[in-house]
Phi, psi and omega in degrees: 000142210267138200292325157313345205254319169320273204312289186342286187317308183310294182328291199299331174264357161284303187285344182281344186295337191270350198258316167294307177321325161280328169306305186345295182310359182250305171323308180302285219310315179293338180230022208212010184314084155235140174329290189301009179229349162318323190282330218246345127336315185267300199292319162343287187306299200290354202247306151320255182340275158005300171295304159329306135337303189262346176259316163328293178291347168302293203318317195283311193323315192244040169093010203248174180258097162340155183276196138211043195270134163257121201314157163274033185301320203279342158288311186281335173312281268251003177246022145260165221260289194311135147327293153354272185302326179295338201263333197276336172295289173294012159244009127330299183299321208262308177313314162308309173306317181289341181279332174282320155321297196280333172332283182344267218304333204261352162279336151140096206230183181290204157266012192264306183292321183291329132298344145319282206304313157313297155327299196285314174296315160339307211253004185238307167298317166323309183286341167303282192285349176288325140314310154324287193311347202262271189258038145281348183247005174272000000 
């Protein structure tokens, strides 16, 4: 497999991961409504969508076919009983994803993507701590 076909591969599996991160995000938002967590659920989703968006055109950029596929991230959240445990997943989940950015990037990506890609690992440790902070006082 050609290391573009690598880069390729990874993307699409960023994107279906990210297409689960909004279901989460519906998931949190529908079944898990508190206030002090609501603004960081809509940023979530919009910071996930976004992503999705931005990997899809990553994708045409560096030559792939987008997946259309959706990750099972979104099976193992909605099958934990807890918040807890769901929050505690998904920032897992949001840490992975920034270790498969920088994977992404060192393969040698344009610069269009690679300033993406950057964004985007940003916008996932940002989400990271916002969470941390949620069930450190929890």
């Amino acid at each position: 497999m050609s290391e573009n076909q690598q880069l390729i591969d990874l993307l699409n599996a960023l994107l279906e991961a990210e297409r689960a991160g909004v279901e989460t995000a519906n998931h949190l938002q529908q079944n898990y409504q508190l206030e002090e967590l609501d603004a960081q659920y809509k940023q979530l989703k919009k910071d996930e969508a976004w992503s999705c968006a931005g990997l899809h055109k990553a994708i045409l950029r560096e030559g792939g076919v987008p997946s259309m596929q959706v990750g099972a991230f979104i099976d193992k959240i909605t099958a934990l009983e807890t918040l807890k445990e769901k929050l505690a997943l998904l920032i897992k989940g949001q840490a992975w994803v920034a270790r498969k950015i920088d994977v992404a990037i060192a393969y040698g990506t344009q610069p269009e993507t690679e300033a993406f890609l950057t964004e985007m690992k940003e916008k996932h440790d940002t989400n990271i701590g916002e969470l941390d902070k949620y069930l450190l006082q929890g």
